[in-house]
N, C-alpha and C positions, 0 to 999 in steps of 0.2 A: 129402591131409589138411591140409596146409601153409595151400592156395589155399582150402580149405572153412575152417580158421580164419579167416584172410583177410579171405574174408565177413564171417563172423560180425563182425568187432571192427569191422569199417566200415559194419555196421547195426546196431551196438550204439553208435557212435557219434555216427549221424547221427538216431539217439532221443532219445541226450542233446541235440542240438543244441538239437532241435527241445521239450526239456522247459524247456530253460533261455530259449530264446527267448520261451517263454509267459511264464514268472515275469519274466521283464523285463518284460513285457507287462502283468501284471497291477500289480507293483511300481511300474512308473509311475503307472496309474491309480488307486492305491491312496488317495495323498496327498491331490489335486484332490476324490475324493470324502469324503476325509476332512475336509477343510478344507472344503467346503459343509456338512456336516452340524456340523462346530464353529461354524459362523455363527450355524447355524438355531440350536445350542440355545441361544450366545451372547441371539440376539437374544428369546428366548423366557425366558430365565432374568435378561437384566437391561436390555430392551428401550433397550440399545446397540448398535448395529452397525453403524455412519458407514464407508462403502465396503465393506463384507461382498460376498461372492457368494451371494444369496439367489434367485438364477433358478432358474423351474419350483417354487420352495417351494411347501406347501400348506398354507396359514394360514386356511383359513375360519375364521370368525367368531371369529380371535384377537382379544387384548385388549392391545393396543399405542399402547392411550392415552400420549400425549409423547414415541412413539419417537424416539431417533434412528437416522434411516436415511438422514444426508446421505452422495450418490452412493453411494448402496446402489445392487445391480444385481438388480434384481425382476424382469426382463424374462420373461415368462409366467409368473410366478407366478399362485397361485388366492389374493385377500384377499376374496373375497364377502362380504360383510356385516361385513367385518371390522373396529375398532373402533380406527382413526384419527386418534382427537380430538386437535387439538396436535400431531401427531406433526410432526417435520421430515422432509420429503423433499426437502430442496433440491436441484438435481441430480441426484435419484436417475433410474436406468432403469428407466422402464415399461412397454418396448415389450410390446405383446400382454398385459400386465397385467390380471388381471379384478380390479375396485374396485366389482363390480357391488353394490347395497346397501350399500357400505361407506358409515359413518360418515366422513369426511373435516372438519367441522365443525372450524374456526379449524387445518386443517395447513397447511405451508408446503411448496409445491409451485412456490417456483421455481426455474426453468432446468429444471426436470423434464422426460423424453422423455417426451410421454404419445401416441405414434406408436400408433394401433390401439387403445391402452387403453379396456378397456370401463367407463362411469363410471355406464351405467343404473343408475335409482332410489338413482345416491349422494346423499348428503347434503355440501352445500357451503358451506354458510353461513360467511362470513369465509375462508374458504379464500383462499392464498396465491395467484394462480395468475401472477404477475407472469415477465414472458422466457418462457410455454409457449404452444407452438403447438396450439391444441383442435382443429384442421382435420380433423384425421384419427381423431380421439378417436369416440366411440361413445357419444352424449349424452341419450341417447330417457329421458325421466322425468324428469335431474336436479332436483335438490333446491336451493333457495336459491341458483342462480349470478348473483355479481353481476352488476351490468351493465357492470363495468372488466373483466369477464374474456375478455371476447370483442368482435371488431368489430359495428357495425352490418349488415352483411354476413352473420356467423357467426350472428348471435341470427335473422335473418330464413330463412335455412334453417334452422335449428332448427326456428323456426316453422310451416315448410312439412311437413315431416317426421312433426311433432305432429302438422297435423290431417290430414292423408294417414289417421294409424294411427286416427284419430278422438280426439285426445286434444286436445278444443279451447281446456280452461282453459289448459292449457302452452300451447298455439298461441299465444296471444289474452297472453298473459305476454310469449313472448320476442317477439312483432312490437312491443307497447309497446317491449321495451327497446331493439331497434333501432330506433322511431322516435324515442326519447328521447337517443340514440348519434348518431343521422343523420336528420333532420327532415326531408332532403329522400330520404328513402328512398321513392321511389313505388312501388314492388311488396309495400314490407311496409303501407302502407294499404290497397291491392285484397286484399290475402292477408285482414287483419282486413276488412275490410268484406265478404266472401265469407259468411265465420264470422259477425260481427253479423247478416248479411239473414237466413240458417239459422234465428237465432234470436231473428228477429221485432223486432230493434232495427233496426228499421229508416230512422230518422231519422238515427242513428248510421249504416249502411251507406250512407246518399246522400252524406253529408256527404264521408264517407273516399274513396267511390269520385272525387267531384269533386274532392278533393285528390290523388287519385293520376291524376286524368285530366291537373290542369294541371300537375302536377310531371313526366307522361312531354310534354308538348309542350315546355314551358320546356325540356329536356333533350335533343330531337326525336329522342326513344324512339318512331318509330312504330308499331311492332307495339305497345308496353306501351299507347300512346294509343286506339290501336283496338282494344285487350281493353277496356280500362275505357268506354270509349264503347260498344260493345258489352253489357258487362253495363248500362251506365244504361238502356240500350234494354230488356234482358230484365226489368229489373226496373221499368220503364213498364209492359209487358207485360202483363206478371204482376198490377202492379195493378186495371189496366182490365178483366182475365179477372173478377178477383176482385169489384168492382164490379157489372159485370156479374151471375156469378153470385146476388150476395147480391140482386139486383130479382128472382129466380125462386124458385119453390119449392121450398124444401130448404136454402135456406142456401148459402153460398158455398164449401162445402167444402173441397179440402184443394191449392188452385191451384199454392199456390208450395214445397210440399215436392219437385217435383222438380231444384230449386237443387243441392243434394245433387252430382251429374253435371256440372254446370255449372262450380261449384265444385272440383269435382276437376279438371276440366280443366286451368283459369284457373293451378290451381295448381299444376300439372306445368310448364306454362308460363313460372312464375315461378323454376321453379329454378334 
C-alpha cells in the first residue's frame, strides 16, 4: 500500500513538472508577442514607432503618410499599396518587405535593408534612396526612380528585365538613365536600339546599334562587337527583303516583325 502511494505522489509530481514547465513556456513568450502587437497599435494610433519591432505586420493599404519608422524592423512585413508619403524610413529593415504598390513618393529610405524587398508598381518619386543597395530589390514597374538611385549598370538590367516581360516604355526609360549615368555603356545602346528597330524607328536603331558597335571595340568586348555587327547585318537584311518585296505583287508585307526572337536573344545576352 505504502509502495502504491509511492507511485501515486511521483506521477502526481512529475505532472506538476511538466504543468509548470509549459507556463514558463508560455510566460516567456507572452511578453515578445505582447510588445509586437504594442508596436503595431503604437504605430497605427500615432504613426511613431522609430525602432519598433514591426516584422511579419499586415499593413495593406495603411495610411502612414510621415511615419516615423527610423530603424523600424519591417522585415516581411505585407505594406502593398500602402500609403508611404514622407514617411522616414531611414535604417529601417526591409528585408523580404512587400512595398508592392505602395506609395513611397518623397520617403526617406536611407541606409535602408531593402535585401528581397518587393518595390513592383511602387511609386518613387523624390524617394530618399541615398547608402541602399537596390541589387537584390524586386524592381519590375517602378514608378518615378531617379537616376541617382541606382548605378548605370542597375538601370541597364532593369532595362533588360522590362522588355524581356514586354514592358518596352520602362525598358526604353531605365537604358536612357543608364546611358545618361554611363555614356559609355555599349550594351544599354544595343538593348534600346533592339526595342527602337521593333518599333520601326529605325534611323534611331542604326544610329545606337553603331554606337554600341564602336563603344564594344574601343573596349575590345568581342563578343559585345560581333552581336552588334551582327544585328547591322540582320537589319541590312531585313531591308533589302523588304525592298525587294514591295517591286512584287502584294506589297512588301510584314519582313521584319520576326526581330521580336532576335531580340530576345541579343538580350539574354546582355545580361
Amino acid at each position: 500500500m505504502a509502495e502504491s502511494l509511492r507511485l501515486i505522489l511521483k506521477s502526481m509530481k512529475l505532472q506538476i513538472l511538466s504543468v509548470i514547465t509549459t507556463i514558463a513556456t508560455i510566460a516567456v513568450s507572452i511578453p515578445t508577442q505582447a510588445e509586437s502587437l504594442s508596436d503595431l497599435n503604437q504605430l497605427l494610433g500615432t504613426k511613431k514607432c522609430s525602432q519598433c519591432d514591426l516584422s511579419n505586420s499586415g499593413l495593406v493599404q495603411a495610411n502612414l503618410t510621415g511615419a516615423d519608422l527610423v530603424r523600424a524592423n519591417l522585415a516581411g512585413a505585407n505594406l502593398s499599396q500602402a500609403n508611404l508619403m514622407g514617411a522616414d524610413l531611414t535604417g529601417a529593415n526591409l528585408t523580404g518587405t512587400s512595398l508592392f504598390g505602395a506609395n513611397l513618393t518623397g520617403a526617406n529610405l536611407t541606409g535602408a535593408n531593402l535585401t528581397g524587398t518587393d518595390l513592383r508598381n511602387a511609386y518613387v518619386g523624390n524617394t530618399n534612396f541615398a547608402e541602399v543597395d537596390l541589387n537584390s530589390a524586386h524592381m519590375d514597374g517602378i514608378k518615378g526612380l531617379a537616376e541617382t538611385a541606382a548605378s548605370a549598370e542597375q538601370f541597364h538590367r532593369w532595362g533588360v528585365r522590362e522588355a524581356e516581360q514586354g514592358n518596352y516604355n520602362r525598358a526604353i526609360a531605365h537604358y536612357r538613365k543608364a546611358i545618361k549615368l554611363d555614356p559609355e555603356l555599349a550594351p544599354a545602346y544595343l538593348g534600346l536600339a533592339i526595342i527602337q528597330y521593333n518599333f520601326d524607328r529605325r534611323g534611331e536603331a542604326k544610329r545606337n546599334t553603331e554606337i554600341a558597335a564602336k563603344l564594344f571595340k574601343e573596349q575590345e568586348h568581342q563578343l559585345g562587337h560581333q552581336t552588334a555587327l551582327d544585328f547591322q547585318q540582320k537589319m541590312a537584311m531585313i531591308q533589302e527583303a523588304e525592298d525587294n518585296a514591295a517591286q512584287q505583287e502584294g506589297g512588301m508585307g510584314n519582313v521584319g516583325k520576326f526581330m521580336g526572337g532576335i531580340g530576345s536573344l541579343l538580350l539574354r545576352f546582355l545580361l
